[in-house]
Backbone as CSV, one residue per row, in Angstrom:
resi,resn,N_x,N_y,N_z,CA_x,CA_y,CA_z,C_x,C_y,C_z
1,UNK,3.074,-10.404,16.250,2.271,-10.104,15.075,3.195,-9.733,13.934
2,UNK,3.123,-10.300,13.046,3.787,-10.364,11.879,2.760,-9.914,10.426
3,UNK,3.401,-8.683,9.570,2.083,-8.703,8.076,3.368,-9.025,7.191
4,UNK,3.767,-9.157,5.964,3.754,-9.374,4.691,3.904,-8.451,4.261
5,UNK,5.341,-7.494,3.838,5.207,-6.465,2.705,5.432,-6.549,1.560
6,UNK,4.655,-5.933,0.537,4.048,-6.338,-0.238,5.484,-5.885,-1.447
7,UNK,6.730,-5.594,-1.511,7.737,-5.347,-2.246,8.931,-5.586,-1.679
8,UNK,10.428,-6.437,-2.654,10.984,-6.440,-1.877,12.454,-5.958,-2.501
9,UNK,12.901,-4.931,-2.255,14.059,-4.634,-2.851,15.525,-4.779,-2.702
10,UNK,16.099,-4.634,-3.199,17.505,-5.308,-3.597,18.142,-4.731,-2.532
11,UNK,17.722,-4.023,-1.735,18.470,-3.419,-0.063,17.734,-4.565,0.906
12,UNK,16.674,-4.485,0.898,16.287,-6.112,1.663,16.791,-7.331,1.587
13,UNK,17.383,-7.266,0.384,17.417,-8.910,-0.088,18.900,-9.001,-0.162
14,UNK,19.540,-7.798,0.278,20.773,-7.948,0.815,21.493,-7.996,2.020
15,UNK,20.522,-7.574,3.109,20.474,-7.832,4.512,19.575,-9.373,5.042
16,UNK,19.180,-9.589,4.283,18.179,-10.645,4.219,19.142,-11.881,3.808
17,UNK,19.826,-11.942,2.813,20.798,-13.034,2.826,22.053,-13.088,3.630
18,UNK,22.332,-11.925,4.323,23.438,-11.875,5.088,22.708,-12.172,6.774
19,UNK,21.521,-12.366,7.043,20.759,-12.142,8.092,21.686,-12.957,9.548
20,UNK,22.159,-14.026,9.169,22.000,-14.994,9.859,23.489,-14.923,10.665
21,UNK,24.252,-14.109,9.762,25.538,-13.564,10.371,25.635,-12.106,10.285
22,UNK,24.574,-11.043,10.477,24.817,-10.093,10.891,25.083,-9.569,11.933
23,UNK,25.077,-10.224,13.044,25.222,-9.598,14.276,26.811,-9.935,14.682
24,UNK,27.723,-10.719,13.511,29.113,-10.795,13.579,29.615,-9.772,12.565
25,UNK,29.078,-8.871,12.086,29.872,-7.990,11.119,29.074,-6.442,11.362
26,UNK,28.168,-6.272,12.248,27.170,-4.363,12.820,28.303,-4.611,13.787
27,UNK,29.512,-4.139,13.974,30.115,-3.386,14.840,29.702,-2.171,14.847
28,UNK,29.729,-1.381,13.761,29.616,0.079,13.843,28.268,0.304,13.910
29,UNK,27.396,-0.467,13.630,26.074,-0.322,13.744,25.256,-0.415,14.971
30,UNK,26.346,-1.422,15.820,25.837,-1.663,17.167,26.081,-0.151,17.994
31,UNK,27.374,-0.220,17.742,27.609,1.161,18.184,26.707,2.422,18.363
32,UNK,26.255,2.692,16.900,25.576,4.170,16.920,23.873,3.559,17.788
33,UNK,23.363,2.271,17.169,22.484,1.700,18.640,22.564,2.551,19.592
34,UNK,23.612,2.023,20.745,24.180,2.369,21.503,24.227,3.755,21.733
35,UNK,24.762,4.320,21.126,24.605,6.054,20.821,23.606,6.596,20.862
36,UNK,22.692,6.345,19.912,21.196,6.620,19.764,20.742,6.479,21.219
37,UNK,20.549,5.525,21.791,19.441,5.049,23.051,20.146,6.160,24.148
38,UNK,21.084,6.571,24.644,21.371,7.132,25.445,21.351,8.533,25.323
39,UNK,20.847,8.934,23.751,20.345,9.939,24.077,18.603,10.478,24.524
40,UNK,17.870,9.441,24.575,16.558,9.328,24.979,16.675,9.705,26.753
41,UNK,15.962,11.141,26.970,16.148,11.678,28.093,15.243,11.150,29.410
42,UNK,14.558,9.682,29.042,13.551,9.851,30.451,13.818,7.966,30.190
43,UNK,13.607,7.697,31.452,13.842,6.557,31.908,12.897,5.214,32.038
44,UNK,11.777,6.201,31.199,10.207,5.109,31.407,9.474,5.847,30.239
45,UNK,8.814,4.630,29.143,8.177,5.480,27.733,6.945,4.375,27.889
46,UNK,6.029,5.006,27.636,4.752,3.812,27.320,5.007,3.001,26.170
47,UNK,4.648,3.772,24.816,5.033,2.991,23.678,5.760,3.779,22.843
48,UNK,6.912,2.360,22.135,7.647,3.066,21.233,7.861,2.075,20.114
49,UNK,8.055,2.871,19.148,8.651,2.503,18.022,9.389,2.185,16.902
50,UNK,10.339,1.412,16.775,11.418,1.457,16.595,11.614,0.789,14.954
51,UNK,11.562,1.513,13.914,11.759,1.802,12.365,13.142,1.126,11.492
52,UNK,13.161,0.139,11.258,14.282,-0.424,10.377,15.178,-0.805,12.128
53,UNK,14.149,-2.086,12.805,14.503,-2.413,13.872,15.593,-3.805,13.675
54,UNK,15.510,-4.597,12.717,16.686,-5.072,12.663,16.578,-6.310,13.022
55,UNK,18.064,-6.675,13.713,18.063,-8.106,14.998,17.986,-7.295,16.415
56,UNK,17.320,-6.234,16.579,17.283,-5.885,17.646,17.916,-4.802,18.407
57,UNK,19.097,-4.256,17.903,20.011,-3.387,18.924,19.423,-2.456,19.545
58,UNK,18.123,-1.983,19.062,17.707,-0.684,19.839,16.851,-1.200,21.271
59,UNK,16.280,-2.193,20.767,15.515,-2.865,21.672,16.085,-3.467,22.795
60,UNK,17.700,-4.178,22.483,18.417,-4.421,23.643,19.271,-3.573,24.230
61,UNK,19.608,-2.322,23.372,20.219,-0.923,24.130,18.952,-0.740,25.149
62,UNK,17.741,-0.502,24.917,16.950,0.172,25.828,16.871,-1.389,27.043
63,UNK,16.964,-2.235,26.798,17.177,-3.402,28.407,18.472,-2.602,28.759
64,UNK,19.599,-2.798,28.335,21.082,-2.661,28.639,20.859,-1.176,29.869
65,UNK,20.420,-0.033,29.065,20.319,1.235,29.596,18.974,0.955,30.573
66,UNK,18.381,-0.100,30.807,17.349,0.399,32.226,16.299,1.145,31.140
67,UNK,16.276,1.486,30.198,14.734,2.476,29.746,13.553,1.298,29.502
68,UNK,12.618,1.306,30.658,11.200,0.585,30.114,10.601,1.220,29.125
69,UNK,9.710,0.601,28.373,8.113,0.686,27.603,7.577,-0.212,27.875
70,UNK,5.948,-0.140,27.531,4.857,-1.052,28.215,5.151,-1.688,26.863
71,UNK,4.859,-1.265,25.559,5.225,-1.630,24.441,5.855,-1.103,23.608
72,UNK,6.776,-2.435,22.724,7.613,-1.737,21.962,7.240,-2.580,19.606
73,UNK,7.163,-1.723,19.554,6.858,-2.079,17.835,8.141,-1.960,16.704
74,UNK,8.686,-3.115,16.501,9.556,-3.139,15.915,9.251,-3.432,13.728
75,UNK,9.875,-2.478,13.031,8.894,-2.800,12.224,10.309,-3.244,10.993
76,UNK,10.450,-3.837,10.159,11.769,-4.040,9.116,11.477,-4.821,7.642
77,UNK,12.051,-4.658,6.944,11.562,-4.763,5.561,12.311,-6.855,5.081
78,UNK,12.789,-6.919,6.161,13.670,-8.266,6.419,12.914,-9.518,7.602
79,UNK,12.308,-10.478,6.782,11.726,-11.146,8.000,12.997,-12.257,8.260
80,UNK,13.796,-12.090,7.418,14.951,-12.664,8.334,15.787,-12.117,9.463
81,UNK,15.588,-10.915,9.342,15.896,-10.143,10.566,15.360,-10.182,11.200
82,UNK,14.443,-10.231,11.479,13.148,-10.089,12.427,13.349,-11.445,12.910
83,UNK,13.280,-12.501,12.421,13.709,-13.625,13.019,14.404,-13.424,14.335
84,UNK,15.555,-12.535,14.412,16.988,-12.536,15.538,16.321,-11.537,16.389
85,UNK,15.474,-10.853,16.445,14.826,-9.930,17.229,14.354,-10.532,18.405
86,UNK,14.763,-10.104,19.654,14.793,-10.879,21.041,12.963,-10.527,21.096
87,UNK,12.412,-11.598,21.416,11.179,-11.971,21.698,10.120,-11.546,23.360
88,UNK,9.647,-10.927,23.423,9.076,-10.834,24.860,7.224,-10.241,24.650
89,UNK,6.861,-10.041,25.475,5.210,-10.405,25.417,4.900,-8.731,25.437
90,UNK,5.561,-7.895,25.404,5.543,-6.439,25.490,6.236,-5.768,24.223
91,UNK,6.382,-6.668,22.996,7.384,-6.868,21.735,6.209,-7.314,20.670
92,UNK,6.113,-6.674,19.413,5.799,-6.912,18.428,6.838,-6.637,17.210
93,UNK,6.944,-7.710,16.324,7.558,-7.382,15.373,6.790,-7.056,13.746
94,UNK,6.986,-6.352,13.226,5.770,-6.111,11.726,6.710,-6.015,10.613
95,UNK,6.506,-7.280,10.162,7.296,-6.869,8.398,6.689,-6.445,7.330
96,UNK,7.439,-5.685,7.190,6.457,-4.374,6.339,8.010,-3.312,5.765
97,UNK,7.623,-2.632,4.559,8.478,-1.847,4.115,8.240,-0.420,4.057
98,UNK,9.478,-0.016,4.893,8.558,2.252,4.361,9.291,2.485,3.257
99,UNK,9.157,1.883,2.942,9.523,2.355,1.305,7.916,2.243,0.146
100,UNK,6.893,1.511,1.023,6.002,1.381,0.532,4.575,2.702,0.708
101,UNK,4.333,3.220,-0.090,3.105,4.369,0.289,2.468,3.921,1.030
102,UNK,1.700,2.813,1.473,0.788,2.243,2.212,1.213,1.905,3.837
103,UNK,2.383,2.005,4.155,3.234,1.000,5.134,2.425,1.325,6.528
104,UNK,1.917,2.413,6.317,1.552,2.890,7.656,0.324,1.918,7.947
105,UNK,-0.254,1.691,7.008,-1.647,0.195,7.548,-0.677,-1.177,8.445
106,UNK,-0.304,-0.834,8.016,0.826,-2.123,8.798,1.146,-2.003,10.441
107,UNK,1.135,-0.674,10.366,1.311,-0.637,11.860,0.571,-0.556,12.921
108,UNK,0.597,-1.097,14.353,-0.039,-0.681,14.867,-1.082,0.487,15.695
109,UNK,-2.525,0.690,15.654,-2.937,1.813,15.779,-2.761,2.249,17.180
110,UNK,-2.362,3.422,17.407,-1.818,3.475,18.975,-0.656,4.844,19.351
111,UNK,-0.682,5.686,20.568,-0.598,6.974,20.529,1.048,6.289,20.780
112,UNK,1.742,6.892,20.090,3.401,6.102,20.349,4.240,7.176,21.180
113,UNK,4.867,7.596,21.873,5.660,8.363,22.990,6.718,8.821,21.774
114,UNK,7.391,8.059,21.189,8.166,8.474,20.450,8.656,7.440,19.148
115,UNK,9.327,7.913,18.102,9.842,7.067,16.890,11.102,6.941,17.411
116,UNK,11.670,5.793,16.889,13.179,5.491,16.558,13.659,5.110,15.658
117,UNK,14.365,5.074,15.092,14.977,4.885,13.638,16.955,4.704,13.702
118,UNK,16.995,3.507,13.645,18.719,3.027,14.264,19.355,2.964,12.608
119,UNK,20.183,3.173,12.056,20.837,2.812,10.521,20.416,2.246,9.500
120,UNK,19.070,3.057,9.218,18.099,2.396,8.174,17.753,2.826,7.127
121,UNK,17.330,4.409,8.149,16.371,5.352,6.889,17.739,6.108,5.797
122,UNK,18.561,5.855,5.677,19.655,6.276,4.427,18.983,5.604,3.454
123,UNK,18.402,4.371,3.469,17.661,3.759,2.426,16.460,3.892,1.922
124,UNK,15.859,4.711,2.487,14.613,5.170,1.791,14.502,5.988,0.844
125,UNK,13.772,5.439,0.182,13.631,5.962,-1.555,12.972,7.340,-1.695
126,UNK,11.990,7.807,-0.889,11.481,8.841,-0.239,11.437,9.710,0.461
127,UNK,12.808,9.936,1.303,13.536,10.485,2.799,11.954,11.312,3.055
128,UNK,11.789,12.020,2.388,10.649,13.533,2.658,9.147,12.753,3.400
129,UNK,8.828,11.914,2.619,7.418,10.514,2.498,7.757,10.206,3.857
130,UNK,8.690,9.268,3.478,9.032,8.491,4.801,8.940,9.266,6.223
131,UNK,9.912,10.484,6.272,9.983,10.798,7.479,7.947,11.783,7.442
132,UNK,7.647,11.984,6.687,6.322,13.034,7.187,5.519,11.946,7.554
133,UNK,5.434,10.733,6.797,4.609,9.734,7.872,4.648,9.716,8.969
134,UNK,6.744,9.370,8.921,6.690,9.149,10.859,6.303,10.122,11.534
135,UNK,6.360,10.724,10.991,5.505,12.148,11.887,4.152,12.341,12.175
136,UNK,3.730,11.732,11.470,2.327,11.741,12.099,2.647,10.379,13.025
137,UNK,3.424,9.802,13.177,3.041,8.100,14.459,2.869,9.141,15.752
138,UNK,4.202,9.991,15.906,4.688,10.668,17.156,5.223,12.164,16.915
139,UNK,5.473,12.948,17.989,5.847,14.542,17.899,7.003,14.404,18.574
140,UNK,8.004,12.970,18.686,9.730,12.735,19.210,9.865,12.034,18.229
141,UNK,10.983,12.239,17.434,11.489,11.689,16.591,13.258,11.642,16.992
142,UNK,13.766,10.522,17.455,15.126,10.093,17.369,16.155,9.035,16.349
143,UNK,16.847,10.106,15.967,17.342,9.003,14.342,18.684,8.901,14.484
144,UNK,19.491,8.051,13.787,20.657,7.910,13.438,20.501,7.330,12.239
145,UNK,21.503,8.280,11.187,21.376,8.065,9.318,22.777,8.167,9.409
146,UNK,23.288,6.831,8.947,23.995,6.606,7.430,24.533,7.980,6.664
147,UNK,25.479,8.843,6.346,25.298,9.659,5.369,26.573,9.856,4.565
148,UNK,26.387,10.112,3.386,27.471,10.061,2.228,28.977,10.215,2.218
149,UNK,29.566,10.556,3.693,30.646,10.803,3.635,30.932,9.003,4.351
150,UNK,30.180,8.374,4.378,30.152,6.834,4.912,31.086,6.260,3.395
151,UNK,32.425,5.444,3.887,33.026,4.805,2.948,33.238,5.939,1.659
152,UNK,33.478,7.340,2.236,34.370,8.720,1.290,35.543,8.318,0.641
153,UNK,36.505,7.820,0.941,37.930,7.496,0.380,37.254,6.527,-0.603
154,UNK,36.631,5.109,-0.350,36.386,4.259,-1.230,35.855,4.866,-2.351
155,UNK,34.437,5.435,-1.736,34.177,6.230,-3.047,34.779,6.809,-4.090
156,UNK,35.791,7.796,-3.394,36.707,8.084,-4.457,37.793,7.787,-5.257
157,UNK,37.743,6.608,-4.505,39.192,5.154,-5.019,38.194,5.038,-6.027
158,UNK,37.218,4.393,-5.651,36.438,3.937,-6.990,35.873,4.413,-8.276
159,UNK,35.492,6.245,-8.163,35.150,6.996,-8.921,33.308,6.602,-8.812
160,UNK,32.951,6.342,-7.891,31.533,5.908,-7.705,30.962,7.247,-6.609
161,UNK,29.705,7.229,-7.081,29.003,8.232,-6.015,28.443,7.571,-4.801
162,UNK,28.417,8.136,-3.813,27.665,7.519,-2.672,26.131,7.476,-2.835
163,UNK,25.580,6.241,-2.597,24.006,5.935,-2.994,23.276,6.474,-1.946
164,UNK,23.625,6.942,-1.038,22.771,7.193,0.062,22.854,9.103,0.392
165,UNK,22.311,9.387,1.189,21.806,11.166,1.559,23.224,11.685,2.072
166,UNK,22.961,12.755,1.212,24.376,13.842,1.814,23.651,14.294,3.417
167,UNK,24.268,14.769,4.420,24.153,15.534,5.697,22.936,16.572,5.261
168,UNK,23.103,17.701,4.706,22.353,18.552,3.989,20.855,18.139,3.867
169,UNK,20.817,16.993,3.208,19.630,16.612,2.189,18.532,15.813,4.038
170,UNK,19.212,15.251,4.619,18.873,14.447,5.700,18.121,15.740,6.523
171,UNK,18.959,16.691,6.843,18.433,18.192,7.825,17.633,18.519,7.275
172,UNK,17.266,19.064,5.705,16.318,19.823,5.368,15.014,19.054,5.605
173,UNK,15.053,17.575,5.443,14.226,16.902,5.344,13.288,16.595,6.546
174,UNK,14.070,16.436,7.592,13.971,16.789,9.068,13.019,18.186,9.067
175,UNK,13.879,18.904,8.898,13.339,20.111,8.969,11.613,20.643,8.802
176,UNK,11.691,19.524,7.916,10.195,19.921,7.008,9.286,19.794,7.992
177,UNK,9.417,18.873,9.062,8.555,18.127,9.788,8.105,18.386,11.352
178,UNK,9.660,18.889,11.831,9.920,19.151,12.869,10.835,20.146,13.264
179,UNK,9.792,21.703,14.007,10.372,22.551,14.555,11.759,22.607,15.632
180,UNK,11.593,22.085,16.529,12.422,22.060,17.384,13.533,20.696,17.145
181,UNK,14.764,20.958,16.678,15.620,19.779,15.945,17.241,19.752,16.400
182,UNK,17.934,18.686,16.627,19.379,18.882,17.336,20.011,18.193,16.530
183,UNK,21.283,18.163,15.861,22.044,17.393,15.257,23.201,16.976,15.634
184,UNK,23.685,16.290,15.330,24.811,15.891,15.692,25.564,14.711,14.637
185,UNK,27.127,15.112,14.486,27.047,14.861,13.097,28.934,13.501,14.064
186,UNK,28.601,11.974,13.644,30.150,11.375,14.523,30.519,10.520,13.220
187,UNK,31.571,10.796,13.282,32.521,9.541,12.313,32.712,8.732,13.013
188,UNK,33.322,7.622,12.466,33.905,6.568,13.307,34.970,5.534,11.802
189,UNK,35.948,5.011,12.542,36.292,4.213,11.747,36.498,3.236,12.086
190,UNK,36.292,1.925,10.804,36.973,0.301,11.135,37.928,-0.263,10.402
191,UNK,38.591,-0.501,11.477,40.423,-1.139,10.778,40.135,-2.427,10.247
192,UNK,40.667,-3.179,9.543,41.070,-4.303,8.976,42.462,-4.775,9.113
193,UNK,42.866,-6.260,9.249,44.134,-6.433,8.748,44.295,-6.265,7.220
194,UNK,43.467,-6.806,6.178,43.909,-6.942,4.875,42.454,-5.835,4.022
195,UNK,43.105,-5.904,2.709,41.604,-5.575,2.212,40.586,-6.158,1.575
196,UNK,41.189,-7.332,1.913,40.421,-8.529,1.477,38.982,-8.616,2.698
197,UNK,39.792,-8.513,3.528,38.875,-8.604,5.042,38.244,-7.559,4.751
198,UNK,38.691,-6.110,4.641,37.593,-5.526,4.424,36.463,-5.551,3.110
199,UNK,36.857,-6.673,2.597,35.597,-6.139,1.184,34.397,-7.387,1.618
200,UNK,35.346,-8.434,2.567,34.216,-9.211,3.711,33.169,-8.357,3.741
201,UNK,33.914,-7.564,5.013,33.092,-7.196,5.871,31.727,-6.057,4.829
202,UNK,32.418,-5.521,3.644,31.662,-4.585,3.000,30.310,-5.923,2.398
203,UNK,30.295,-6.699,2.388,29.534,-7.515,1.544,28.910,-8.225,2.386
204,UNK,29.565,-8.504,3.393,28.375,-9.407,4.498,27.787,-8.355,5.841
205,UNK,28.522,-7.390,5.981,27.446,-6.464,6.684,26.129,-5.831,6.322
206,UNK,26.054,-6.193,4.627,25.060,-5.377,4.281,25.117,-3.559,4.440
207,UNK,25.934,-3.053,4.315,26.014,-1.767,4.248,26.556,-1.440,2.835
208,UNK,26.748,-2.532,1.875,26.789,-2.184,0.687,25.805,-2.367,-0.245
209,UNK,24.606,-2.507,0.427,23.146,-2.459,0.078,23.369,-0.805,-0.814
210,UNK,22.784,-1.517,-1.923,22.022,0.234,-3.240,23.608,0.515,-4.023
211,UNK,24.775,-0.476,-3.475,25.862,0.434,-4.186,25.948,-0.404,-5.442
212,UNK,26.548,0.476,-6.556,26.754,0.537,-7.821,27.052,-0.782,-7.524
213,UNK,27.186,-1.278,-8.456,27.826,-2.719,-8.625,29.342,-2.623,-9.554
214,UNK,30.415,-3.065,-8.895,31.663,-3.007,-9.874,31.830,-4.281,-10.443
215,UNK,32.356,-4.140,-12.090,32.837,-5.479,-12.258,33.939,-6.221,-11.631
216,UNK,34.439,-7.806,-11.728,35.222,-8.009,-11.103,36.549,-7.485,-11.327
217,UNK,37.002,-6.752,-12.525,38.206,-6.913,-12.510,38.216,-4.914,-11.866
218,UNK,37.193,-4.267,-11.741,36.950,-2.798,-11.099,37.056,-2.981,-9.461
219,UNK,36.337,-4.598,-8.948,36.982,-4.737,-7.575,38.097,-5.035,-7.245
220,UNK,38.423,-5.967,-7.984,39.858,-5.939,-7.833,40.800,-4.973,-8.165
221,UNK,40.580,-4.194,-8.543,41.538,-3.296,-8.930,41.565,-1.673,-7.851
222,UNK,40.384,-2.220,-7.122,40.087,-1.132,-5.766,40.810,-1.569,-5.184
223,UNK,40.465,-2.686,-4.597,41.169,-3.765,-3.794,42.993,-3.244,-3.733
224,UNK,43.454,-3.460,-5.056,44.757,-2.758,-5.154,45.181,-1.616,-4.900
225,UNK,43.968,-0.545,-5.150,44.309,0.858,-4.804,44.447,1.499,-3.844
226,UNK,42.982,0.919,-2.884,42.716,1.344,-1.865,43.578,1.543,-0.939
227,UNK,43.670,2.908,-0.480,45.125,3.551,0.042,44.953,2.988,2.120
228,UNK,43.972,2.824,2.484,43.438,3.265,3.740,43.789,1.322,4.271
229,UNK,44.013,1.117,5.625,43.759,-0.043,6.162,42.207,0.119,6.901
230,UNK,41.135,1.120,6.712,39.958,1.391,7.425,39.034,2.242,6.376
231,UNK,37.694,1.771,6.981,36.639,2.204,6.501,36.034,3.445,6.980
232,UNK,35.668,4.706,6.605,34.981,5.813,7.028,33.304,5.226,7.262
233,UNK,32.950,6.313,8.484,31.489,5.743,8.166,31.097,7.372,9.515
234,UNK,30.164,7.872,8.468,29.585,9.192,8.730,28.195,8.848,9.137
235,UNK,27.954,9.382,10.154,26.532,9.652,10.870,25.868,10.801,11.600
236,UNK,24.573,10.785,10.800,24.128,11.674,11.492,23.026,11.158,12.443
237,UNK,23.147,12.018,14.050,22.276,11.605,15.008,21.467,12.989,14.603
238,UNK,20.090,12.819,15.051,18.847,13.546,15.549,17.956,13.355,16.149
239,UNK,17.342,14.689,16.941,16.512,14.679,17.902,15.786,15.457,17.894
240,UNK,14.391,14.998,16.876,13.587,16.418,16.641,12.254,16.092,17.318
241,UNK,11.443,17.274,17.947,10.090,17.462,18.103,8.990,18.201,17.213
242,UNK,8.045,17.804,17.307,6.799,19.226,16.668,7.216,20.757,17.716
């Protein structure tokens, strides 16, 4: 089952043209996947839901790790993504945007065990909106966010602010929603041979979705500066209940 969301923004339409070769440039994305699912403590969920689901990683972390659901609802603002999303008869995919006030008609009606949310919600225009919806789907909420110290050095090579949520702004927001809450805060980095390769990888992974735009002769001139052979990339995991 597939709906139609009804807006489409320049963070969509940048994962959306990179769609078709993203699953050669989410290293780090596969990763925190990966991360995320193994912290889900029980080995069998009726239904779940899985929020800025992608080409799939959460959905094939939970095959990989043995965790069943009877059903699983995958929902993404990219129906080219959704395209690469492994297919099975216990699988729905819904394109639809939470960035939209309405998004929640989109989904299916149905008591969900828990939310998931894999390297998405940094992009929501709403963090507070967004997450008090998901709160009403379910009373488990498991996230991994994107957060501002992601690509720190560049930033400051560049003199650009990070477009996405400081650590801070992500917890309180959490907070609002859900009493009982665990954080956990992992860096990680990715090497390059050149920095050419890395401004690849910055442009076809789509993780430079919402950033400022430099002119060419401001990229190139990063390009020159940039002190690092690797990319920073800050995350925060959580695990909150009502």
């Amino acid at each position: 089952m597939q709906q139609v969301a009804k807006q489409t923004s320049s963070v969509v339409q940048e994962f959306s043209r990179f769609a078709h070769q993203y699953d050669t440039y989410n290293m780090i994305q596969a990763k925190v996947a990966t991360a995320l699912v193994s912290m889900l403590p029980r080995q069998s969920y009726k239904n779940i839901i899985d929020i800025g689901c992608g080409s799939g990683e959460v959905y094939k972390n939970l095959e990989s790790q043995a965790i069943e659901t009877e059903r699983f609802v995958g929902l993404d603002t990219s129906s080219e993504m959704l395209t690469l999303h492994p297919n099975h008869a216990r699988v729905t995919t819904i394109f639809s945007n939470f960035n939209e006030k309405d998004f929640l008609n989109d989904i299916p009606k149905m008591k969900y065990d828990l939310v998931l949310s894999s390297s998405s919600l940094q992009w929501s225009t709403d963090l507070s909106y967004t997450l008090g919806t998901l709160a009403m789907l379910s009373s488990h909420f498991y996230g991994a966010v994107f957060t501002s110290g992601t690509f720190k050095t560049l930033h400051q090579t560049a003199n650009v602010k990070s477009p996405i949520y400081n650590i801070d702004t992500v917890q309180d927001a959490i907070k609002t929603y859900y009493r009982n809450v665990h954080f956990k805060v992992q860096h990680y980095r990715l090497e390059f041979e050149s920095t050419r390769d890395m401004f690849k990888y910055i442009k076809q992974s789509g993780v430079s979705s919402g950033e400022r735009k430099l002119s060419y002769k401001q990229t190139k001139k990063l390009m020159e500066t940039y002190a690092l052979n690797y990319l920073e990339f800050e995350v925060l995991f959580i695990e909150a209940k009502k």
